[in-house]
Structure formats: C-alpha cells, structure tokens
Kinemage of the C-alpha trace (Angstrom):
@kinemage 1
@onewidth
@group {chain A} dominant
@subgroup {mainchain}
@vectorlist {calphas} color= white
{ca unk a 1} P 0.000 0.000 0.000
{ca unk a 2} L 2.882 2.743 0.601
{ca unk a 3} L 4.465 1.600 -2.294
{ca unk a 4} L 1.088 2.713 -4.070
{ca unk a 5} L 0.872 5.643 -1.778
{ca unk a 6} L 4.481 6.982 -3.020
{ca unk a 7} L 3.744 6.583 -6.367
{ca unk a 8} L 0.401 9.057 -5.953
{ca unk a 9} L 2.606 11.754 -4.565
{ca unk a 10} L 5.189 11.464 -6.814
{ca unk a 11} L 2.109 12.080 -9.552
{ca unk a 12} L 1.109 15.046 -7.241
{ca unk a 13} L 4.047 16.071 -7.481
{ca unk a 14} L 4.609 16.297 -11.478
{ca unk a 15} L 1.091 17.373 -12.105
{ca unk a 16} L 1.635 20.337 -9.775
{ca unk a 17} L 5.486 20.543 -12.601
{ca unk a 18} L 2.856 20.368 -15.289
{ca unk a 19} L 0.098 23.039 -14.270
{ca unk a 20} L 2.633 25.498 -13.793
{ca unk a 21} L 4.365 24.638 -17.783
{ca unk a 22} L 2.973 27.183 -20.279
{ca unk a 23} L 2.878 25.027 -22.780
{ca unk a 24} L 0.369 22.958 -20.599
{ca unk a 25} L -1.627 25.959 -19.145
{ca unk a 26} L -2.295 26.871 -22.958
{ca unk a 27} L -3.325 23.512 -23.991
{ca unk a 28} L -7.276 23.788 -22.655
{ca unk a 29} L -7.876 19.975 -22.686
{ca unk a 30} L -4.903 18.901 -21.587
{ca unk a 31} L -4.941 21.711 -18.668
{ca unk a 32} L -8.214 20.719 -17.661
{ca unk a 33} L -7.239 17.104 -17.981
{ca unk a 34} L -4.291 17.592 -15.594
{ca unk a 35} L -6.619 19.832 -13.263
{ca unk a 36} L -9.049 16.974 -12.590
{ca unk a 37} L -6.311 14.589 -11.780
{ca unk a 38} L -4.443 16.793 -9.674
{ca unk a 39} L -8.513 17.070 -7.781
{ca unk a 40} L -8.878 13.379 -7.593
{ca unk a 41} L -5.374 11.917 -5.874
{ca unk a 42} L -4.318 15.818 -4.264
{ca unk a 43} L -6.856 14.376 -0.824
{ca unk a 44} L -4.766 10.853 -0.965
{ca unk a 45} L -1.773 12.664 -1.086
{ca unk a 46} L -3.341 15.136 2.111
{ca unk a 47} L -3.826 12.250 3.988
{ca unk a 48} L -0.653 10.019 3.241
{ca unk a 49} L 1.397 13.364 4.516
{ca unk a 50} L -0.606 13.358 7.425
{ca unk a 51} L -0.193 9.613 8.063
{ca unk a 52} L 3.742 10.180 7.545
{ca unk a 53} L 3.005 13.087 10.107
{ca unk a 54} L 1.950 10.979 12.494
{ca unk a 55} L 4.380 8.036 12.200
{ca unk a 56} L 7.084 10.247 12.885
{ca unk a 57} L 5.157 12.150 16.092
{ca unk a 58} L 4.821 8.498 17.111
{ca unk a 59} L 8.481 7.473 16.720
{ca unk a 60} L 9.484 10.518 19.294
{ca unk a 61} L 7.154 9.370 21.573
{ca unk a 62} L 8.178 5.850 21.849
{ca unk a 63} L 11.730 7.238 22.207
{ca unk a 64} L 10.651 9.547 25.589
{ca unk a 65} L 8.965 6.258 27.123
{ca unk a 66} L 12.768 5.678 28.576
{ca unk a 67} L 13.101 9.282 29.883
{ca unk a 68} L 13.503 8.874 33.622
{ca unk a 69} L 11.407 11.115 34.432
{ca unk a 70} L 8.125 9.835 35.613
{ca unk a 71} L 5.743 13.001 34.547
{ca unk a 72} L 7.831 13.185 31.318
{ca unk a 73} L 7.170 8.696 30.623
{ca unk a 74} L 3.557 9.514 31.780
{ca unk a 75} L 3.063 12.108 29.148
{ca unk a 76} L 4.809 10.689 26.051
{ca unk a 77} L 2.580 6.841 27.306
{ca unk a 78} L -0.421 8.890 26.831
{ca unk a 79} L 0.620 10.544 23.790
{ca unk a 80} L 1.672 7.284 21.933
{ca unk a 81} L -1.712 6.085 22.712
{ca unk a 82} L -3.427 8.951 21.034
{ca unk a 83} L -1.087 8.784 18.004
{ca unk a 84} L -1.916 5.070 17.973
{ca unk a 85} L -5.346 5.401 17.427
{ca unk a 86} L -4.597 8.440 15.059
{ca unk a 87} L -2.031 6.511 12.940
{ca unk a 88} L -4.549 3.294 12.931
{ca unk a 89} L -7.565 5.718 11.546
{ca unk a 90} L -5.495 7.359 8.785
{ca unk a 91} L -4.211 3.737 7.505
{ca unk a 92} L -7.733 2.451 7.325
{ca unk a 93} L -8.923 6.448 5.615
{ca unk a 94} L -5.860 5.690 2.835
{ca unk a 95} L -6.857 2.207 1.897
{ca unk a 96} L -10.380 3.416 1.478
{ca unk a 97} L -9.026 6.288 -0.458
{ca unk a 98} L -6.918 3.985 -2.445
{ca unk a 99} L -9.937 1.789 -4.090
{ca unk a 100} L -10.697 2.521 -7.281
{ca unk a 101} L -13.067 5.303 -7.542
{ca unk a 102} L -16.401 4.509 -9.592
{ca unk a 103} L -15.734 6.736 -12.882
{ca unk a 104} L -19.343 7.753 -12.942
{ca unk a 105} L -19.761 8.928 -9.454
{ca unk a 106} L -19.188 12.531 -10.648
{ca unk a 107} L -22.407 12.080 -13.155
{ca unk a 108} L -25.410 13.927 -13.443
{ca unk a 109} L -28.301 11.375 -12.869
{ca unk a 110} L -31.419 10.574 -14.764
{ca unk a 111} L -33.827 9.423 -12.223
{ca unk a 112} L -37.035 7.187 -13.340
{ca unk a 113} L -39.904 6.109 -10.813
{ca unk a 114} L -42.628 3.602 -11.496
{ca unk a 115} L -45.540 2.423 -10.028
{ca unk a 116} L -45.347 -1.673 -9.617
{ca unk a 117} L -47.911 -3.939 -7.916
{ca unk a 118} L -50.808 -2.211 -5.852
{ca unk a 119} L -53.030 -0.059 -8.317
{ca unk a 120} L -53.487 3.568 -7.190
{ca unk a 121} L -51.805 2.720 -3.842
{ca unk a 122} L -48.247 2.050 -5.919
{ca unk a 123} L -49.258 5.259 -7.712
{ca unk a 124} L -49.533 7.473 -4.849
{ca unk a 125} L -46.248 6.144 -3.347
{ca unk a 126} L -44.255 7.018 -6.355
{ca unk a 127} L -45.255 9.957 -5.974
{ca unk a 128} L -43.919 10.136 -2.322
{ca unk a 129} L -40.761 9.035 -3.770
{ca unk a 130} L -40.526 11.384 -5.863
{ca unk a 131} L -41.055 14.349 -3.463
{ca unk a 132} L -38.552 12.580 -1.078
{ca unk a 133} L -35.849 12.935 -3.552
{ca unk a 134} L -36.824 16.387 -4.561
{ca unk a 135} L -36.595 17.446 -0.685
{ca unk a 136} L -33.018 15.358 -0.775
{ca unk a 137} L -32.132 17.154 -4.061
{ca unk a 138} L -32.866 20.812 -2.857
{ca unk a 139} L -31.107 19.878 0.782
{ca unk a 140} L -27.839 19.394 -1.423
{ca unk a 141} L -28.522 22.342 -4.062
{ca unk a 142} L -29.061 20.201 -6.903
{ca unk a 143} L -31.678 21.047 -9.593
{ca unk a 144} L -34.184 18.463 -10.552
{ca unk a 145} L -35.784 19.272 -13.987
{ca unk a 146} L -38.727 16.702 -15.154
{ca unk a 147} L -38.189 15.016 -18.634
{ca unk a 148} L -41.909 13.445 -18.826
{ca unk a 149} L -44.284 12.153 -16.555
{ca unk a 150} L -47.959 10.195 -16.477
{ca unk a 151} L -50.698 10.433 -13.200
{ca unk a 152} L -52.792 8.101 -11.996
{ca unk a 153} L -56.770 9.499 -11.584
{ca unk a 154} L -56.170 9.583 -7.644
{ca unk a 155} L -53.161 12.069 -7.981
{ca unk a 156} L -50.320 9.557 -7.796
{ca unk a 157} L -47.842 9.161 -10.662
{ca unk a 158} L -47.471 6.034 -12.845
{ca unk a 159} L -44.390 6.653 -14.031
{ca unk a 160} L -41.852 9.893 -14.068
{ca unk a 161} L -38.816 10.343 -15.418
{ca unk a 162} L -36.228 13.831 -14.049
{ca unk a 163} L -32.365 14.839 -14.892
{ca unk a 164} L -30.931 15.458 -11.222
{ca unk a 165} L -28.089 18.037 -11.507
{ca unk a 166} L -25.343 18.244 -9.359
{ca unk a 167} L -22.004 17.504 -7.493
{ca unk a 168} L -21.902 13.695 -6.914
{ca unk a 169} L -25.380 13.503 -7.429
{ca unk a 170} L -24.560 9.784 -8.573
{ca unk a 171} L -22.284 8.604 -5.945
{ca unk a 172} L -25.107 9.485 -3.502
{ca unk a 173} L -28.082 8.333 -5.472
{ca unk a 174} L -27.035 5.105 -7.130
{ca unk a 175} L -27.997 3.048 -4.386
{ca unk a 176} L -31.330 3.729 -4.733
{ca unk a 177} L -31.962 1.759 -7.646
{ca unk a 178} L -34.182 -1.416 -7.012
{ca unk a 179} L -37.935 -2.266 -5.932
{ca unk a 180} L -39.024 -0.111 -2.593
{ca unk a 181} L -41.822 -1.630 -0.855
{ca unk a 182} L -44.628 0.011 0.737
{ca unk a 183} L -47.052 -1.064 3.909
{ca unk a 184} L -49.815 0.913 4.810
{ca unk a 185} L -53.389 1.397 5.092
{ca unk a 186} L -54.724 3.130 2.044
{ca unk a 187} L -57.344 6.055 2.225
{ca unk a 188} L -59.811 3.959 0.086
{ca unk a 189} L -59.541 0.665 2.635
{ca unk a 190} L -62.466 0.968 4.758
{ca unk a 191} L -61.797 -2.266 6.779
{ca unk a 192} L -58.343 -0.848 7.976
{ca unk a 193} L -56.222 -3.730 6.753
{ca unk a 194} L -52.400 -2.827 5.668
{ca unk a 195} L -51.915 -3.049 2.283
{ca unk a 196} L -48.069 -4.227 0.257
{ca unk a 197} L -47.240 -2.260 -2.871
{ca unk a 198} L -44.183 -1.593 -4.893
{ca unk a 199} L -42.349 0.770 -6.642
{ca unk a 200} L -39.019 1.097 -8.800
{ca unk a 201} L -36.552 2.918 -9.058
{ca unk a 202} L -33.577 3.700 -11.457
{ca unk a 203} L -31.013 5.736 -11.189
{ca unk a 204} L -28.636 5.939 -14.521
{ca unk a 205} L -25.586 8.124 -14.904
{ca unk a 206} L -26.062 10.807 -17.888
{ca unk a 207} L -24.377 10.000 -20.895
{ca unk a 208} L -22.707 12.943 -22.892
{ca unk a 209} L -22.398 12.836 -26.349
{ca unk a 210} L -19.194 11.853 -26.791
{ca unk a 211} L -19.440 8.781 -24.591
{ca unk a 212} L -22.658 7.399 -26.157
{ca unk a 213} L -23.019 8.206 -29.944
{ca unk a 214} L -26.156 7.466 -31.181
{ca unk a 215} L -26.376 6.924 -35.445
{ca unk a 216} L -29.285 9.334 -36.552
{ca unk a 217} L -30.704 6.469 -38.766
{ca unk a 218} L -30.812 4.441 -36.217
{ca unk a 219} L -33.826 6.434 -34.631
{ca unk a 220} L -37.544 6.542 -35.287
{ca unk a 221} L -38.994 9.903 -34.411
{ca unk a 222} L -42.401 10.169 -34.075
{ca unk a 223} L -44.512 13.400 -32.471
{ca unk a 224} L -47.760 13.736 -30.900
{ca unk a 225} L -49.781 15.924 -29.162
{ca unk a 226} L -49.318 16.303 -25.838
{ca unk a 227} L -52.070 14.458 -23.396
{ca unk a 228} L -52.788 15.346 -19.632
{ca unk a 229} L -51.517 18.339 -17.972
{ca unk a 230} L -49.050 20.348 -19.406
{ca unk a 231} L -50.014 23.956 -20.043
{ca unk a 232} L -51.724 25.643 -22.898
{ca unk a 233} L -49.896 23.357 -25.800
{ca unk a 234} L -51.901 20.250 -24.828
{ca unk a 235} L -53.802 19.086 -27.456
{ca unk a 236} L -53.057 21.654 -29.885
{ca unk a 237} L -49.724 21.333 -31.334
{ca unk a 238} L -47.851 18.417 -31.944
{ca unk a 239} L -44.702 18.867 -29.805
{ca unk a 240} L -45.109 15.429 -27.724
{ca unk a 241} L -41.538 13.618 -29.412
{ca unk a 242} L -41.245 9.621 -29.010
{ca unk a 243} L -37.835 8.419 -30.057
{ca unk a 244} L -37.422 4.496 -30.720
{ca unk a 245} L -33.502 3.056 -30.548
{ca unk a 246} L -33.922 0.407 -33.238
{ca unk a 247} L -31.289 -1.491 -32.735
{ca unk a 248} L -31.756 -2.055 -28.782
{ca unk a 249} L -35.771 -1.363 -28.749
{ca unk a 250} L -35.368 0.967 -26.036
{ca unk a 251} L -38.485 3.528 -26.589
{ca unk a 252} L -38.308 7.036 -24.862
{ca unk a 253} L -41.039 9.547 -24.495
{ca unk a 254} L -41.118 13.232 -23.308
{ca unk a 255} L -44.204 15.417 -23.366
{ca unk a 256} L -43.140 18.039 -20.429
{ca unk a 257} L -41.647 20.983 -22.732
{ca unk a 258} L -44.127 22.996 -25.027
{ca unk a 259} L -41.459 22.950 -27.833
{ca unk a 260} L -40.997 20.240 -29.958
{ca unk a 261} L -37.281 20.385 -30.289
{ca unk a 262} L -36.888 20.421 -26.349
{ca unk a 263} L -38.849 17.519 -25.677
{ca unk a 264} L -36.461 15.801 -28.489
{ca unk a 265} L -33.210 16.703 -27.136
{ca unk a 266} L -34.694 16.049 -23.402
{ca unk a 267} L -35.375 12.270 -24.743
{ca unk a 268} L -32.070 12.184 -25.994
{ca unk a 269} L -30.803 12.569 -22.990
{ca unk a 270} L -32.757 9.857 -21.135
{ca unk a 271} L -31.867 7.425 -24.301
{ca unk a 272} L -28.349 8.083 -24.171
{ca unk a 273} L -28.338 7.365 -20.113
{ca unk a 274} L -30.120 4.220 -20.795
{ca unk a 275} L -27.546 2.644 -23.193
{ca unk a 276} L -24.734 4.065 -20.920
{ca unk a 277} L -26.834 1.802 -17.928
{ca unk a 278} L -26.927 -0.559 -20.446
{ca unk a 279} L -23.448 -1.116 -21.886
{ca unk a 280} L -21.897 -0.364 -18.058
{ca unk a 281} L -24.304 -3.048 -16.928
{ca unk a 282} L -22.642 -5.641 -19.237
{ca unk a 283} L -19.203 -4.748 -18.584
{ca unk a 284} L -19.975 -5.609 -14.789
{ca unk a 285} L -21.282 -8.422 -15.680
{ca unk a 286} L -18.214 -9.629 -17.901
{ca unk a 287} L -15.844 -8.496 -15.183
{ca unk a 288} L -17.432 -10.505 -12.122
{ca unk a 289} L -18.741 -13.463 -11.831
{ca unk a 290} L -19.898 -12.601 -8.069
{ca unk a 291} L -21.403 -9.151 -8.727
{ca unk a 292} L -21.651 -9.090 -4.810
{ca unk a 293} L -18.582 -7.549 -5.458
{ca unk a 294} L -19.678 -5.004 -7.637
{ca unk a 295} L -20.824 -1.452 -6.391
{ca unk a 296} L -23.534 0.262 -7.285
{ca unk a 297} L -24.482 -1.982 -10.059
{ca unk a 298} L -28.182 -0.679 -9.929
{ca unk a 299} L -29.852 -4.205 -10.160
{ca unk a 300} L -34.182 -3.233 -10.025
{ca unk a 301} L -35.162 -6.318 -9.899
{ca unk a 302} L -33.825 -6.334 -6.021
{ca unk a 303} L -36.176 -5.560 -3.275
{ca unk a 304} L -33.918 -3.298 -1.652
{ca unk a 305} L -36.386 -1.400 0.811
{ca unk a 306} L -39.518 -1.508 3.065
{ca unk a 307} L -41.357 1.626 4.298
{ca unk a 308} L -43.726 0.416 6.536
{ca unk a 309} L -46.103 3.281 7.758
{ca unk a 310} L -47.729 1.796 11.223
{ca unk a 311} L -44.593 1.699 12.408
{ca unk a 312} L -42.972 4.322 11.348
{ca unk a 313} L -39.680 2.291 9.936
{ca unk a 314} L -38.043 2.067 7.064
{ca unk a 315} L -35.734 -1.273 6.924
{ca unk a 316} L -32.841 -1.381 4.356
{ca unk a 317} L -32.413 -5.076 3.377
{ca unk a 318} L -29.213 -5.033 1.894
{ca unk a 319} L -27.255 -4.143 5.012
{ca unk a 320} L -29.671 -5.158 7.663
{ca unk a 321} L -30.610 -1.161 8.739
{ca unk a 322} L -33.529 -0.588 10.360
{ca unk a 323} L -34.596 2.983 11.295
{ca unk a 324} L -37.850 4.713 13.269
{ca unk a 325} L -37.571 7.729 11.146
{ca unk a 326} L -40.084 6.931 8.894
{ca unk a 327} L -41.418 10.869 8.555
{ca unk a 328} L -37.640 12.495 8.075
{ca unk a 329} L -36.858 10.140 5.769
{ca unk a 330} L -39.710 10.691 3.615
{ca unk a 331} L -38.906 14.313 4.186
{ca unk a 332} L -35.599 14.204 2.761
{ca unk a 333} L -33.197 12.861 5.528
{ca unk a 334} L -32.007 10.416 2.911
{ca unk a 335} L -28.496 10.493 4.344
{ca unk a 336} L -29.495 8.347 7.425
{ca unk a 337} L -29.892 5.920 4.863
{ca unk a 338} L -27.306 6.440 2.083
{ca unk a 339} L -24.064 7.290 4.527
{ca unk a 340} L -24.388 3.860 5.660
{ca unk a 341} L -24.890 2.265 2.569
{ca unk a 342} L -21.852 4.138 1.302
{ca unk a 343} L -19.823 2.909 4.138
{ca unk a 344} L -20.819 -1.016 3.094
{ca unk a 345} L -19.995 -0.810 0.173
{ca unk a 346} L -16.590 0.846 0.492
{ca unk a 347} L -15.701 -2.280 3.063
{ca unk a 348} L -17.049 -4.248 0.473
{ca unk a 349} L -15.034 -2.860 -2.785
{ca unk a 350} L -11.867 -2.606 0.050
{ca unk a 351} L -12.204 -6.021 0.901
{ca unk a 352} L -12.238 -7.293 -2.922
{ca unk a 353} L -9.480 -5.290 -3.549
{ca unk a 354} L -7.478 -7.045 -1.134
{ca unk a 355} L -7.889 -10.337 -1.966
{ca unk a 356} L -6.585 -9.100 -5.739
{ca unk a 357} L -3.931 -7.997 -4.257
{ca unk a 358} L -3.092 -11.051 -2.153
C-alpha cells in the first residue's frame, strides 16, 4: 500500500510541474485534464502526509517512554496512545481512499420512478418518492428538472422520469436503484387492513455525447400531441416527441416541454443514459462473476427497501438497517440511509481489492 501511496505523490508532485508549464496551461484539454487529476489523488496525497506526520510524532514518543522522568514517561505513554489510534484511523482512511473510484460517481443522474404492484396505492407512493428525492435534491442544491411524466386518476404518478443536476449527485443516489416496498393502510380501505405495494426505481448516470453516440438512422422519431396536464400546448400542437432506438428497442417519451425540439433533445438525454446503464451493466457483468462484489451496479429487480407506515420504519435489506424515522426520511433525511450504505460498500469494494492484491 505505501508503495502505491508513493507513487500518488510522486504524480502530485509532477502534475503540480505540469500546471505550472505554459505550454500545458495553454493547452485547454490537456490543462483541464491535468486539473481533474491533480482534484482526484491531491486528498490521498493530504492524507498520506498526514499519516507520515503521524508516524514520525509516534516514533518521538516511543523514544521519551525511557526518559527517567516519571511526569515526562507519563506524558509521552499517553501521547503514543493517542497517536496510535490516530495513525490506525489514517491507515484504514488511505486504503479506502486507495480503491478505485467509480468513474461515474461525478455524473449527473437521470432518475425514473414507477408504479409496480398495488393499483393507485403504488401510484400514490411514487409519488412520495418522488417528493422525497426532490426534498433530498434541494437539501444538497441540486436542480431536478422533469423530462416526462404520467398520473394516476387519484393524484399519484405512474411513471416519471427527471435529470438530477449536481455535485456527486450519482455517488449518492445510485444506491437507490431497485424495488421499494410500501405497507400501509390506504385512504380507500375501509376495513383498515395494511396493504403491500411496490415501486421502482432507477437511477442511470447521464451520458454525454461523446461517450454514447447514437447513429441518426438508427432512430424513429415520431410526435404527438401532448395528453394530460401540461399547459396551454396540450392538445393543440404536436410537440409530444417519441424516439425508438432500433437497434436495442429501447423507446423514450417526453411530453413536459411545449417545444418540440426540447422535448427531443430532453429524450435524448434519457436514451443516451439508458444505453450508458446498459453497456456499463454488461461490462460488470463480464468483469465478475460474483457481482456481490460489484458497487452500485443498480440491479431493479432487487427488493432493496420496506417503508412500513404503522410503524414508522423504514428497513434497508441489503445491510440489515432498520430505522424509526419513517417521517424524516420521507422528508428528505435520505443520508441516514445512504451514509451507511456508502460505508458497506466501500468495506465491500476494500475487501475485494485485497484479496486481488493477495
């Protein structure tokens, strides 16, 4: 690991030569190139110092445990327990910091909710979803813009589909990908019984142009007019834009934007995020055979989650976490959830890593 842990500051080290080179500063791509890099290990680097900081704090302090003088051994025993513990945390920090970094954690995030099993009561929870990551989105100052969407008659939402914008927004989000389960008594149940209903949810990492090309001729475009609500153009022009993929038969639809040529480049969007999912999604695949290992590989055909309402808990089945927040959660709080999740899967990517190395 220190061997690895030199050879990141020694990088430091000549990208911090190369930003300062003219030649570099007036080469945009490669400047911003070399910016993002020095971003990415500079923290490692912060750390590793630190650790080396440490070390040698701890070194002294061994040496004063033979001082003769009693106050003097009683101080430095006390101090080499401190930098103990302090040198054991940064070790476990750098190998953490030293597994592979998802490449699409960085990502925008196209975010698509649908109503499973349950009828309107599936509808209406979507729609709780929905708002939940909203509140979570606004928390963090990320902008959620919705690509298309279709009610239910009871005011829930069969399906809708929103580009989240942000910082990280899919290192923090991709774990909610899966089936969420619901348990509680509808409005409409008269008898009081608790119904089950599902939901899913996907959560793919925007594709840019340049890492997803899509062949013109390989679309079918057809426009509609707009159905439902949506402002004065429903029903009177035709700016509703369906796009088909032929060659994977993924369909996309957006209605949201009055202009035509919006709602086309809005579907783009979601098509080129699904054959990112997609083509990710097989390279996982090809690279494990236990996708255990794998993080964040957004599988939605997992029951990942129960929010069960006469409780008030929500229960995470993947790691075991139960929680009697039921309220903040659907409020937001999202991070009670997520942090941990995070942490899991770290141990999890840290201990595959390991047993590569060994």
């Amino acid at each position: 690991m220190f061997d690895k842990l030199k050879g990141v500051e020694d990088r430091l080290q000549e990208l911090e030569r190369l930003l300062s080179d003219p030649k570099v500063v007036a080469d945009r791509d490669a400047y911003q190139k070399y910016i993002r890099e020095h971003a990415e290990i500079s923290s490692i680097v912060a750390a590793f110092r630190e650790f080396k900081r440490v070390d040698r704090e701890l070194d002294d302090s061994l040496d004063l445990l033979n001082d003769e003088d009693p106050e003097m051994k009683k101080m430095a025993g006390e101090e080499v327990d401190r930098l103990e513990r302090e040198k054991e945390r940064l070790q476990e920090e750098l190998k953490i910091l030293l597994v592979p970094k998802d490449p699409l954690d960085d990502k925008n995030v196209i975010l698509e909710i649908r109503a499973g099993t349950g009828g309107d009561e599936a509808g209406l929870f979507a729609g709780d979803l929905f708002k939940m990551y909203q509140r979570y989105a606004d928390a963090r100052g990320w902008k959620v813009d919705v690509i298309d969407h279709h009610t239910t008659g009871v005011g829930g939402l069969k399906e809708i589909i929103a580009n989240v914008n942000g910082k990280g927004a899919y290192s923090r989000l991709k774990f909610e990908s899966g089936t969420h389960r619901v348990q509680r008594v509808p409005t409409t149940e008269t008898q009081g019984r608790i119904h089950t209903s599902a939901v899913t949810v996907a959560v793919l990492p925007e594709a840019e142009e340049i890492e997803v090309h899509i062949d013109a001729n390989e679309l079918k475009v057809d426009v509609f007019r707009s159905s439902g609500p949506g402002g004065q153009s429903v029903n009177t022009t035709d700016s509703a834009v369906r796009i088909t993929h032929l060659p994977s038969g993924l369909v996309v639809t957006c209605q949201d934007e009055k202009s035509q040529h919006k709602n086309k480049a809005k579907a783009l969007k979601v098509l080129r995020s699904r054959l990112l999912d997609q083509m990710v999604s097989e390279q996982n695949a090809e690279r494990s055979q236990n996708r255990k290992n794998q993080v964040g590989t957004g599988d939605r055909s997992e029951r990942i989650r129960t929010y069960n309402f006469p409780q008030g808990r929500v229960t995470d089945h993947r790691i075991g976490l139960t929680l009697y927040r039921l309220e903040s959660i659907l409020q937001g709080d999202v991070d009670e959830i997520i942090d941990p999740l995070i942490t899991y899967y770290q141990s999890q990517a840290l201990q595959h890593a390991e047993r590569a190395d060994g």
